[in-house]
N, C-alpha and C positions, 0 to 999 in steps of 0.2 A: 249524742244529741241529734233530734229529727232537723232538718234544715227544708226551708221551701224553696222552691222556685220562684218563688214572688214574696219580693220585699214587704207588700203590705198584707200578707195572710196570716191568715194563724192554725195555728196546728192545736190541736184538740184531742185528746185521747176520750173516748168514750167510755162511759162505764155505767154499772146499771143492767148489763146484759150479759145473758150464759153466752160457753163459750161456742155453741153450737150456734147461737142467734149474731155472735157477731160476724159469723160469715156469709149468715142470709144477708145482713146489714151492708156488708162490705160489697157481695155483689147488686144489691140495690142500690149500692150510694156510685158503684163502678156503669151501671146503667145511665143515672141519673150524671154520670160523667163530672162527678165529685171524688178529687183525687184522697186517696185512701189507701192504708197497707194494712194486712195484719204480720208483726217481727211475731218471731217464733216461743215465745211469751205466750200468744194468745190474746194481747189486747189488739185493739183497735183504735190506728187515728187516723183523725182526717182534719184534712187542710178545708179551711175556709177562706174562699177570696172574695166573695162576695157577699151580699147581707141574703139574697137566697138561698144560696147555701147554705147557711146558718136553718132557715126555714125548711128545706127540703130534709137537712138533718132531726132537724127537731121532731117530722110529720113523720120520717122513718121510721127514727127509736119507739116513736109514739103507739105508730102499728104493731109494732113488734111487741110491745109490753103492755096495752092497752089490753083489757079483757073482751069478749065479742059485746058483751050490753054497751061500755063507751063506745066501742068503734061507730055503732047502732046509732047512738044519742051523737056524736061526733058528724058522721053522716046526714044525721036530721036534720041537726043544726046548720049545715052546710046548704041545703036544700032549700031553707027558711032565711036565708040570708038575702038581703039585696043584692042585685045583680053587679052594682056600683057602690064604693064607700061613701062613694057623695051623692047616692039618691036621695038622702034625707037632705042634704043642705038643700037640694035645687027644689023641693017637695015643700020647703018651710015659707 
C-alpha cells in the first residue's frame, strides 16, 4: 500500500495514458513539484495535497491526450477569458 507523507493527501493512481506518456507525465508533474512515482508496473501515482494540484494534474493529463485542434480551442478560450473571475460581478 502507497502511504503519504501528509495526513491530509491523497494518492491517486492515474490512468487513461500509455505507458510511454506516463513518464512524460511523471517528469512534468516532478517539475511542476507534484510528488509522484512510477513502481515497476508501469503505472502512475501521485499524491495530492493541495486543491492545485488536483488542477495542475488535470491540465497535465489534459495535454497529453488532448488532440492538437482541443489544445488550439483550449488556448483560445483561455485568451478570451476575463482577466479576473469577478470582472463580471464588479461590471453588473
Amino acid at each position: 500500500m502507497i502511504r503519504s507523507s501528509h495526513p491530509d493527501a491523497l494518492i491517486s493512481q492515474v490512468a487513461q495514458v500509455s505507458r510511454c506518456e506516463r513518464w512524460l507525465l511523471h517528469r512534468r508533474l516532478e517539475e511542476l513539484m507534484i510528488p509522484c512515482w512510477c513502481p515497476d508496473d508501469g503505472s502512475l501515482w501521485v499524491e495530492i495535497q493541495h486543491g492545485i494540484d488536483a488542477i495542475l494534474l488535470r491540465s497535465t493529463v489534459y495535454q497529453t491526450n488532448a488532440s492538437r485542434r482541443e489544445l488550439v480551442e483550449w488556448l483560445s478560450r483561455c485568451w478570451e477569458a476575463p482577466d479576473t473571475p469577478s470582472a463580471q460581478f464588479y461590471n453588473s
